[in-house]
C-alpha positions in Angstrom: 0.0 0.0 0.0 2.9 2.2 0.6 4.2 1.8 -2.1 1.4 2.4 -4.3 0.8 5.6 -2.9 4.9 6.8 -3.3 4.3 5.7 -6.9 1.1 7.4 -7.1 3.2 11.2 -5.7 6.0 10.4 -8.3 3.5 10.5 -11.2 1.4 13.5 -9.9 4.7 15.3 -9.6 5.6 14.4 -13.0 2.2 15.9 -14.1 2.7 18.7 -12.8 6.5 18.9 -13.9 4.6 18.4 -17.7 2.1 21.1 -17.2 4.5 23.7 -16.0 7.2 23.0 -19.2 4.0 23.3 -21.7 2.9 26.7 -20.1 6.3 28.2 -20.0 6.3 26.9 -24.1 3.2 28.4 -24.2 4.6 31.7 -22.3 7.7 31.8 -25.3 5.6 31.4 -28.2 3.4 34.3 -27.2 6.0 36.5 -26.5 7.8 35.2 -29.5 4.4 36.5 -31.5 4.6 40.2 -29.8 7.9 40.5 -30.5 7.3 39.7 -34.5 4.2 41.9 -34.6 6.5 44.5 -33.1 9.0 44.1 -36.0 6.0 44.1 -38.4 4.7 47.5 -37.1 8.5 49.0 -36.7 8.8 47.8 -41.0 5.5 49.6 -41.7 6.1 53.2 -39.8 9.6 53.1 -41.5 9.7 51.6 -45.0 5.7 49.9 -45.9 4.0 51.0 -49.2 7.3 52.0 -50.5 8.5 53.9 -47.9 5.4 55.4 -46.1 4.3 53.1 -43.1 0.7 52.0 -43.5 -0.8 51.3 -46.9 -4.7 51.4 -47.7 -5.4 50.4 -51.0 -8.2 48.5 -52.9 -7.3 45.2 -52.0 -6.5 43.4 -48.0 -3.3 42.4 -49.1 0.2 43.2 -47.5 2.3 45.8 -49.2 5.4 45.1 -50.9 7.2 47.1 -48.1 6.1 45.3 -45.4 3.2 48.2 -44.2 0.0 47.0 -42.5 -3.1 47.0 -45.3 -6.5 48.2 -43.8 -8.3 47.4 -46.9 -10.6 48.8 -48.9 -12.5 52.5 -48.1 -16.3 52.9 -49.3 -16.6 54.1 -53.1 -15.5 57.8 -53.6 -14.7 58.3 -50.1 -11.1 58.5 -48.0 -10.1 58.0 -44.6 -7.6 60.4 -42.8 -5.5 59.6 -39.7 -6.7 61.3 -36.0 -2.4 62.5 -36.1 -0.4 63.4 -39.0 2.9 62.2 -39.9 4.4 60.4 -43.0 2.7 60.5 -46.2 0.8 57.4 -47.3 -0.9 56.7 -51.1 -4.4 55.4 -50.6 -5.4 53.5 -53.9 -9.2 53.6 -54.5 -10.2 52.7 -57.8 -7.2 54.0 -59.8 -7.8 57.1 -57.9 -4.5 58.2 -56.1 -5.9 60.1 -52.7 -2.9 61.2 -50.4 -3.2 61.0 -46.6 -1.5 61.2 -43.6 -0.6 58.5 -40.7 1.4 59.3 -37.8 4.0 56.2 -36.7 3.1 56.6 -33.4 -0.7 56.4 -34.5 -0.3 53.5 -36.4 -2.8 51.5 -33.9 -5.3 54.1 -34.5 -8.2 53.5 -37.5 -8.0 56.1 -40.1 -10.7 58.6 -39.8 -13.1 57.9 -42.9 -13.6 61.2 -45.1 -16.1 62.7 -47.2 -15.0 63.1 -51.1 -12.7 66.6 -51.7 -15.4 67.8 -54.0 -18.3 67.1 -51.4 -16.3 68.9 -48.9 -14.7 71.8 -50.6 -18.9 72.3 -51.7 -19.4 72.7 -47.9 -16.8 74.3 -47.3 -17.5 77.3 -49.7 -19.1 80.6 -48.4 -21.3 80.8 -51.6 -22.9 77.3 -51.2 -26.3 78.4 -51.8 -27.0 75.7 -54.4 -29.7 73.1 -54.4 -26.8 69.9 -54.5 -25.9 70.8 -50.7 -27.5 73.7 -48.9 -26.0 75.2 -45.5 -28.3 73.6 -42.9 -28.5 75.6 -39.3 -30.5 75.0 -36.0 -32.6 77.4 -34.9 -34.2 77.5 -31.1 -36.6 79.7 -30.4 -36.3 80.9 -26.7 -38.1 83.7 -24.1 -40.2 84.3 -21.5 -43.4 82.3 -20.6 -46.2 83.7 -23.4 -43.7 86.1 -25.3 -45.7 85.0 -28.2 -42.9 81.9 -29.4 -44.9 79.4 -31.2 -47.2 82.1 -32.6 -44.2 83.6 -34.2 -43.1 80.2 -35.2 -46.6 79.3 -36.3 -47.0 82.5 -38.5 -43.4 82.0 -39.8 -44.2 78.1 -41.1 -47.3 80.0 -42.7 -45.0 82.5 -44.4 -43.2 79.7 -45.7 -45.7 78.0 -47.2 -45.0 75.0 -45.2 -48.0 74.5 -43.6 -51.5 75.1 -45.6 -54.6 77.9 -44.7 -57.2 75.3 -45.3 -55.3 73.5 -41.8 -54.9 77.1 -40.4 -58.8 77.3 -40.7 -59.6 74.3 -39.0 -56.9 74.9 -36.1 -59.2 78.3 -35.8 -62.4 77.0 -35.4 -61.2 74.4 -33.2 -59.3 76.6 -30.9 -62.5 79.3 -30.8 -64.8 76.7 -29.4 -62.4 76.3 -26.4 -61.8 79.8 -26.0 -58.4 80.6 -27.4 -59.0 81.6 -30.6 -55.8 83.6 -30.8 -53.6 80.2 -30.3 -54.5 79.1 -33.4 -51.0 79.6 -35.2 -49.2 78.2 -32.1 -50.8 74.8 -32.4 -48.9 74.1 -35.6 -46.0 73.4 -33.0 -48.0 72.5 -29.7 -49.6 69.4 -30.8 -50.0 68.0 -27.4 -53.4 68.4 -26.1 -52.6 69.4 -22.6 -50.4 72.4 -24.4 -53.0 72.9 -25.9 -55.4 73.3 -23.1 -53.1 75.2 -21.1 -51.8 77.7 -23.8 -48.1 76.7 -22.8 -45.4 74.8 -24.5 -44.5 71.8 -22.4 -41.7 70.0 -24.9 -39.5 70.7 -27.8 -41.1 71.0 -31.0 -39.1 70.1 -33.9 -40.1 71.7 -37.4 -38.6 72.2 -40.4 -38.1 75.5 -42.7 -36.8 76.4 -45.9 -35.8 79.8 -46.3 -33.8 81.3 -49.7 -30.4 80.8 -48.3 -30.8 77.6 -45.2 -32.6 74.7 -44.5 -33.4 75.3 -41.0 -34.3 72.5 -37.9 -37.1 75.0 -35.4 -37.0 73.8 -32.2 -39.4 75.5 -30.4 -38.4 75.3 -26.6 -40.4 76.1 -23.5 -40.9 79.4 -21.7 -42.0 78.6 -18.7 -39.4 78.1 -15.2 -41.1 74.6 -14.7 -39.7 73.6 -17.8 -35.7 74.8 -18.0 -34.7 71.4 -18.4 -36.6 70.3 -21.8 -35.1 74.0 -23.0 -31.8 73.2 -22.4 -32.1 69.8 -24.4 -33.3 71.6 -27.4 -30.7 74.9 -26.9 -28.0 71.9 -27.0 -28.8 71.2 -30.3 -29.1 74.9 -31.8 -26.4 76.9 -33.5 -28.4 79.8 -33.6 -31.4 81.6 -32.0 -34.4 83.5 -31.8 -34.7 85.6 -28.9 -38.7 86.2 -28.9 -39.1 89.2 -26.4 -43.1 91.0 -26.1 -43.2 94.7 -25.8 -46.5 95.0 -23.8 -45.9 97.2 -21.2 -45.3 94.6 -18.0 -44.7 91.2 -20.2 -41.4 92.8 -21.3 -40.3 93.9 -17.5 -41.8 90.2 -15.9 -39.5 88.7 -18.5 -36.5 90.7 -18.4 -36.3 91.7 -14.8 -38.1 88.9 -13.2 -38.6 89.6 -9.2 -35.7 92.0 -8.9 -36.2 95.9 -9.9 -38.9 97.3 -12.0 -39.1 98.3 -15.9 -37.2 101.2 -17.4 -34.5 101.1 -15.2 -30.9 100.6 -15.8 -30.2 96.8 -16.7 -27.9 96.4 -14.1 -30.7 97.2 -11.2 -32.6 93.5 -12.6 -32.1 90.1 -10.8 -31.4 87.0 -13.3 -34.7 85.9 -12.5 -36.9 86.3 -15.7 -36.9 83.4 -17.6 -35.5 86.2 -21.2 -32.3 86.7 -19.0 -31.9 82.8 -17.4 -32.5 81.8 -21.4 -29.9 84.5 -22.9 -27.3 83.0 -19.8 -28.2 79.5 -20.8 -27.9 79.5 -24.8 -24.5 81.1 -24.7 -23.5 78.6 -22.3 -24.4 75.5 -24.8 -22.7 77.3 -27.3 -24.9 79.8 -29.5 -23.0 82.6 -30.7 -25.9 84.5 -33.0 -29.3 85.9 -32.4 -31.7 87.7 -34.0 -34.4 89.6 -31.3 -38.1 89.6 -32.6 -39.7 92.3 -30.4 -43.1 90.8 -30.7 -46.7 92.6 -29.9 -45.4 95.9 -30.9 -48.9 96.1 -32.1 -50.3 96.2 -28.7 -47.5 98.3 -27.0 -48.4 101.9 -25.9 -48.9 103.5 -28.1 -48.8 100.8 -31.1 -45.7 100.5 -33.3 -43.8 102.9 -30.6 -39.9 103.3 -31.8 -39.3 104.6 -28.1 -40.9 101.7 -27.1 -38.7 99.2 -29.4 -35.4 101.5 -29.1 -36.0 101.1 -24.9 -35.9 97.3 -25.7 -33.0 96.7 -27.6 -31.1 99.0 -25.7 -31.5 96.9 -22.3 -31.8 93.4 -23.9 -28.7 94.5 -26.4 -26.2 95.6 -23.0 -27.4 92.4 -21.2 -26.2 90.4 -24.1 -23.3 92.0 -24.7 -22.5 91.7 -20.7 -22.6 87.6 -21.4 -20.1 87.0 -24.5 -22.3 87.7 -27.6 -21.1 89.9 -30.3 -23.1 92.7 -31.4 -22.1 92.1 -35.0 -24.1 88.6 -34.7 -27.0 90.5 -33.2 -30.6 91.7 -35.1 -33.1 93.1 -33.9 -36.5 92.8 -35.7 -39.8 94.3 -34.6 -42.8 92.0 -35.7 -46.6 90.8 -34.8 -46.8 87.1 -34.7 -49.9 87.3 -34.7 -50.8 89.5 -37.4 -47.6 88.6 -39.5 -46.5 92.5 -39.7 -42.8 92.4 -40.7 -42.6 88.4 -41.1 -42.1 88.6 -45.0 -42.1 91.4 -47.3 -43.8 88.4 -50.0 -46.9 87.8 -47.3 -50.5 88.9 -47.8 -51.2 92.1 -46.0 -53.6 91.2 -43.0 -52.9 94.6 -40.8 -52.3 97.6 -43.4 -52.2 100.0 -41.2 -49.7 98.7 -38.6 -47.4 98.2 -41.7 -47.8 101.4 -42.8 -47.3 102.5 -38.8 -44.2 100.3 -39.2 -42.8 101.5 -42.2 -42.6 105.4 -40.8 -39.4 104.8 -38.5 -38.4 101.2 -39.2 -36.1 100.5 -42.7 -34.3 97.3 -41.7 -34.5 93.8 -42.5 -38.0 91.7 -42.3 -37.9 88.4 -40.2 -37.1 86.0 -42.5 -34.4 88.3 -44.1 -32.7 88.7 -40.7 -32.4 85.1 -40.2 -31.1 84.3 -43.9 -28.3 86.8 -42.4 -26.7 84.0 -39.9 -23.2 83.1 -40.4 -23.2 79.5 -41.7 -22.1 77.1 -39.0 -18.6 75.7 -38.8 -18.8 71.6 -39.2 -16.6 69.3 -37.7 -17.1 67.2 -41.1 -13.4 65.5 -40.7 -13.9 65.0 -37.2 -15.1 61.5 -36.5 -18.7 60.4 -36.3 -20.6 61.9 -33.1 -24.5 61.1 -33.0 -26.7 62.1 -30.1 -29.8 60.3 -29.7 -33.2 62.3 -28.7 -35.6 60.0 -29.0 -36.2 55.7 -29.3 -39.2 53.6 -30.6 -39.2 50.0 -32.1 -39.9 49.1 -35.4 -40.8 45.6 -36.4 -37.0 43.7 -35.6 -35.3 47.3 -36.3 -35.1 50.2 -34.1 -36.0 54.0 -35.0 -34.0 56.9 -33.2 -34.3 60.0 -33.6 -31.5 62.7 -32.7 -29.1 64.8 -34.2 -25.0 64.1 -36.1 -22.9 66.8 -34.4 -20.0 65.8 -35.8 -18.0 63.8 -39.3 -21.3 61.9 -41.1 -23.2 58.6 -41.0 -24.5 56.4 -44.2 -26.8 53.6 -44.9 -24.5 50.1 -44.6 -22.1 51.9 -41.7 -21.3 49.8 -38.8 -21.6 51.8 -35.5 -21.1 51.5 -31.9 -23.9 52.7 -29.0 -22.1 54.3 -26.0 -22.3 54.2 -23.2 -23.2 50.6 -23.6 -21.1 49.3 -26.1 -23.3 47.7 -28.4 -22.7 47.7 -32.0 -25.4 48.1 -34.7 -26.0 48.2 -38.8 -27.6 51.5 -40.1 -30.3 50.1 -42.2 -31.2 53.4 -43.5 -30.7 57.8 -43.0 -33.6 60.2 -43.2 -32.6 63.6 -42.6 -35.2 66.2 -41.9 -36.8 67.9 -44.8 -39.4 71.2 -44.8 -42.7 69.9 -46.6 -44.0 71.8 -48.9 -47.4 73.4 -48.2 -50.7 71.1 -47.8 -48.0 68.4 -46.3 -46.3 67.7 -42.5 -43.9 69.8 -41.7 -43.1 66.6 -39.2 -42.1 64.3 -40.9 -38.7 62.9 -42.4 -37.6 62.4 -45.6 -34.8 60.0 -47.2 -32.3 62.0 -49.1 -32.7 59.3 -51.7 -36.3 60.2 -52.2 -35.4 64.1 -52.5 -32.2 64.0 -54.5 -31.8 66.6 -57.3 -30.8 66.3 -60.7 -27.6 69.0 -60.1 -26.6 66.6 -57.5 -25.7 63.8 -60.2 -24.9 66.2 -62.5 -21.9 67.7 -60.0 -21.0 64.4 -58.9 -22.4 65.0 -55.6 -23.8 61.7 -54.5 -25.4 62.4 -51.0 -28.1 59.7 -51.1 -28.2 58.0 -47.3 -26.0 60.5 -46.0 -26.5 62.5 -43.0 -23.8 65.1 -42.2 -22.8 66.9 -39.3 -25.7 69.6 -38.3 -28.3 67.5 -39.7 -31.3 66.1 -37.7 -31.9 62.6 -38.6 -34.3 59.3 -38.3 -31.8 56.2 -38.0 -33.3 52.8 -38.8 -31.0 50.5 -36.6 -30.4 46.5 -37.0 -28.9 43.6 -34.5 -29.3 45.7 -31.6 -31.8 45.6 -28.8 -34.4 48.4 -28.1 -34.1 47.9 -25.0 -30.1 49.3 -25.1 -30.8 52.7 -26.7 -32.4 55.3 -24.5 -32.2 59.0 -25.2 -28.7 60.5 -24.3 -26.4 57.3 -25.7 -23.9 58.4 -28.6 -23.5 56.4 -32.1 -19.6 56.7 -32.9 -17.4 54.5 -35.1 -17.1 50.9 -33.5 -13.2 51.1 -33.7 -11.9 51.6 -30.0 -9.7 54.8 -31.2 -12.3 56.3 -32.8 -14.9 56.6 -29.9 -15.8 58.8 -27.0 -14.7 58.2 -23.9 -17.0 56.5 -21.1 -16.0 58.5 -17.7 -17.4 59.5 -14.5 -14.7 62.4 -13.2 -13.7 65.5 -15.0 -12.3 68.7 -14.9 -14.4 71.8 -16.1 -14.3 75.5 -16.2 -17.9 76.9 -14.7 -19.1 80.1 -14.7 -21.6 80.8 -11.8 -24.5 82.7 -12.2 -25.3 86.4 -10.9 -28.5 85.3 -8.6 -26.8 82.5 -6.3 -28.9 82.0 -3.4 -26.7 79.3 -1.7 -22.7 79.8 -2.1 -21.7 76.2 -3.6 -19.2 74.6 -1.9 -16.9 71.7 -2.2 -19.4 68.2 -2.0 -22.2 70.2 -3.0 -24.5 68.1 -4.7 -26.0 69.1 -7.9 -28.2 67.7 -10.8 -26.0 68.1 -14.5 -27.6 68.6 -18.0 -25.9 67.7 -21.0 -27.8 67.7 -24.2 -30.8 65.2 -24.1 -29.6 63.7 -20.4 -29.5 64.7 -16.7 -27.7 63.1 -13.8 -26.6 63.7 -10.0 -23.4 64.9 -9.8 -20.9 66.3 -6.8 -18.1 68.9 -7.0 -15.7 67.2 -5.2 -12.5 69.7 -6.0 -13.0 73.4 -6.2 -9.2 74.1 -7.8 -9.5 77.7 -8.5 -11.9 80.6 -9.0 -11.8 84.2 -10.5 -14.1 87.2 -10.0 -15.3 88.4 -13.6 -12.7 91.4 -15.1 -10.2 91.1 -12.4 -7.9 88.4 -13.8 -6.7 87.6 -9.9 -7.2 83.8 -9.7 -7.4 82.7 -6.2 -6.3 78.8 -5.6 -8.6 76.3 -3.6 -11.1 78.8 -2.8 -13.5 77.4 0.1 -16.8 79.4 -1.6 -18.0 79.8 -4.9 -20.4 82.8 -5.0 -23.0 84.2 -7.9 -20.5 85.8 -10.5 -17.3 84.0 -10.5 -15.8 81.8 -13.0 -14.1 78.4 -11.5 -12.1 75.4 -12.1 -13.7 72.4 -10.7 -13.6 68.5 -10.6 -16.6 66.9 -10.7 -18.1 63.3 -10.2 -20.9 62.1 -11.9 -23.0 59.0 -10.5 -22.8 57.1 -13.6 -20.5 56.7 -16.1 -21.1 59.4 -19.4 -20.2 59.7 -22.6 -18.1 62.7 -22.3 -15.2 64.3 -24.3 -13.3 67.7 -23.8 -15.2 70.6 -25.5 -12.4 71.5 -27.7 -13.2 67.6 -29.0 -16.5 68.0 -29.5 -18.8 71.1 -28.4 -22.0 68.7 -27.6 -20.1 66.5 -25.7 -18.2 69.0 -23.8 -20.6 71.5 -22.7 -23.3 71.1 -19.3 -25.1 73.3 -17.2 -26.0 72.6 -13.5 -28.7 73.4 -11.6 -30.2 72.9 -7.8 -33.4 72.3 -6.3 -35.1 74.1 -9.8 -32.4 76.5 -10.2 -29.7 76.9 -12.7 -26.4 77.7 -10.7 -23.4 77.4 -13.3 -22.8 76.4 -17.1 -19.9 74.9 -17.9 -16.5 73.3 -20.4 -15.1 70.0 -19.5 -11.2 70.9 -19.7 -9.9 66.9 -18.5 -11.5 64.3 -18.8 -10.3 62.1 -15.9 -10.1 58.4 -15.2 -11.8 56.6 -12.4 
């Protein structure tokens, strides 16, 4: 028996002898592999594709220099590096397309990129054509029953986007409830309890064509209760509408809110109307230009007053001004949304004689020609693929989202990754939204496939299935789950270099507001907004502030109070898909608020791990 067991400890220690010589062969081959795939990648960066490192041509197969072959890009497009560094030939179909990759990059996927002509159309400050018009999003922001989606009503009218025979019936049907001057606004409040309560609740998204843009409205909320659905939309806007009324009290509730009364000097107010909070807000999420419909001149006192409209933009112009907007990217318009005085000059005349009151003192632009005077908006067209998803619904085994390509571009066929889940999907098909023409939705979404013009062809500017960065789209999805998206996730590039990062710490630059009622300190707990999606958050480091104009940073300051700018570390409760806003604007840009009350907007500088 003793035996048997001493022969029985010999051969388990010779299994075990076995096992650890195959593992440490195991162990040598594996490095042995690194080590080639090392050589490999030090060949390409020096001497692949005839000298330039890594090769993409039409075909998957190694270079006669040794480089690393990605294969072949989508017909009549190229793909550019994230870094640039040696010169590399990209061979797609007989075509030779010059690029740049950068040796130490050479892990990195190239960046895929529209074709030169495509881009240098975009590019171009006359781009005016019918191939590729500029495209712009417009938010129209103010005070609680300024008149906003009157105005926006009457200007879809002027546009011939939405038919009389529909105005008529939204007339009759708002009389017999007893708001028969909302009629116009329910173009764009098509929930019935907006309805019923004369207030915008939600976003409304329309679409306008005007002579020189294709515009996305988004018609956001006046009302305090509803700050956070307006940020969502003002995320998504390059430009705005300011809609201020000029009836005597509605301007000073609006402007001044509970501090100071009307006529005053701007600097007596409180940020407390929702015209001021709004004007703080938008230049916070990044709109730079404005035009400022003084609206219900008609029923100021006296009607179609020039002291009245001059006393207007004189506050509302300093107050701007005072919070980073240029006065060169500022109109002021007076206008009647509800009469359509001084919408278009093309309209049928409904109130003669307030035109003719108009036309005594006033010489400048109509509506409609102030806001064909927007700068274009700069694209991040070569910057890789950044979606933001607004909405979600199922559809059959696809999934619908809706949402908005803030930056590079997206195409039927692409392969993209959901963040901050990770799941990949197929784009089964891009609709970008279109303005109807009148009698038709101005709702609904249209594939570019179904809309394409002859000059496009003509100029070899194939854009069918393309959505481009400014563009609010409608993304037919495929092998994913509904049950994954939800409104806030990101569609980027599956390849690991070429997404967002997924984080939970960063660093940021705030600036506080005026009206602080509670100092914040360092663990205050606050609730952050960033485009569609809000979440608890803590500032946990409070690095540095600075009083506005005095250029004296103070270091780990104990207080932040109403009026300073900081640098802060924050921590958010979940992980986001977050990137600094010199990256990407949308990503990059939050505002916080506390118990109802906005209290800083903000620029993520770092984006930290942990």
């Amino acid at each position: 028996k003793e035996e048997a067991e001493r022969k029985a400890k010999q051969n388990q220690l010779k299994q075990q002898q076995l096992q650890q010589q195959k593992l440490k062969q195991q162990q040598e081959q594996q490095q042995k592999k690194i080590n080639d795939d090392k050589k490999k990648i030090s060949a390409a960066a020096s001497g692949g594709s005839g000298g330039g490192g890594i090769s993409i041509a039409s075909n998957a197969k190694t270079t006669s220099g040794g480089g690393i072959s990605i294969g072949k890009p989508p017909p009549g497009f190229t793909v550019e590096s994230k870094k640039k560094g040696n010169a590399n030939t990209i061979d797609n179909n007989n075509n030779a397309t010059t690029t740049t990759v950068s040796s130490a990059n050479k892990n990195n996927m190239p960046i895929p990129q529209l074709p030169p002509n495509i881009l240098a159309t975009l590019r171009s400050d006359n781009n005016t054509g019918e191939a590729i018009r500029p495209h712009l999003s417009l938010v129209i922001l103010g005070h609680v029953d300024a008149g906003k989606s009157t105005l926006t009503g009457r200007l879809l009218l002027s546009l011939n986007h939405v038919s009389q025979r529909l105005l008529q019936k939204y007339q009759k049907a708002a009389t017999s409830i007893g708001k028969s001057s909302f009629a116009l606004a329910w173009f764009t409040d098509e929930d019935e309890s907006e309805r019923e309560r004369g207030v915008t609740i939600d976003i409304g998204t329309k679409f306008a064509r005007t002579e020189k843009f294709d515009f996305t409205v988004l018609d956001a909320p006046g009302h305090a209760d509803f700050i956070p659905n307006m940020i969502s939309g003002t995320a998504s806007a390059d430009c705005g509408l300011l809609v201020v009324a000029a009836t005597t009290g509605e301007f000073e509730a609006g402007f001044a809110g509970g501090g100071g009364g009307g006529g005053g000097d701007s600097s007596s107010y409180s940020v407390g109307g929702q015209t001021r909070e709004h004007i703080v807000l938008s230049r916070g999420l990044g709109v730079t230009q404005f035009v400022v419909a003084v609206n219900k001149l008609d029923a100021a006192e006296p009607a179609w007053s020039q002291d009245r409209f001059e006393h207007i933009k004189a506050l509302v112009l300093d107050f701007l001004k005072q919070n980073g907007f240029k006065e060169a990217r500022i109109t002021f318009v007076p206008v009647s949304g509800l009469t359509g005085v001084n919408i278009s000059k093309n309209d049928k005349v409904e109130d003669e004689d307030g035109w003719n009151a108009l036309k005594k003192w006033y010489n400048g632009p109509t509506l409609l020609e102030a806001l064909d005077g927007f700068t274009p908006a700069k694209r991040g067209y070569e910057k890789p693929l950044r979606g933001i998803v607004t909405d979600v619904s199922s559809e059959g085994k696809n999934v619908t989202v809706r949402g908005r390509v803030v930056q590079g571009f997206i195409r039927s066929g692409d392969s993209v990754a959901v963040l901050p889940v990770g799941d990949d999907a197929t784009v089964v098909r891009v609709e970008r939204g279109k303005a109807a023409q009148e009698g038709s939705s101005p709702y609904s979404f249209v594939s570019p496939s179904s809309t394409t013009t002859s000059s496009n062809s003509e100029n070899g500017l194939q854009l069918d299935d393309i959505a481009l960065a400014g563009d609010t789209v409608e993304l037919i999805l495929a092998n994913i789950d509904s049950a994954r998206l939800s409104p806030g996730c990101v569609i980027c590039h599956p390849h690991p270099s070429l997404r967002p990062k997924v984080e939970r710490k960063f660093e940021a630059r705030i600036s506080v507001m005026e009206r602080l009622s509670v100092p914040i300190i360092r663990g205050s707990s606050v609730l952050l907004h960033m485009h569609s999606i809000d979440v608890p958050a803590v500032l946990n480091k409070l690095i540095s502030s600075e009083k506005r104009g005095d250029g004296k940073p103070r270091l780990h300051p104990r207080v932040l109070t109403g009026g300073v700018t900081a640098t802060v570390e924050i921590t958010l409760s979940e992980r986001l898909v977050i990137e600094e806003s010199n990256e990407c604007k949308a990503l990059g840009r939050f505002v916080l608020r506390r118990g109802g009350d906005t209290v800083a907007v903000g620029l993520i500088d770092k984006v930290l791990s942990g």
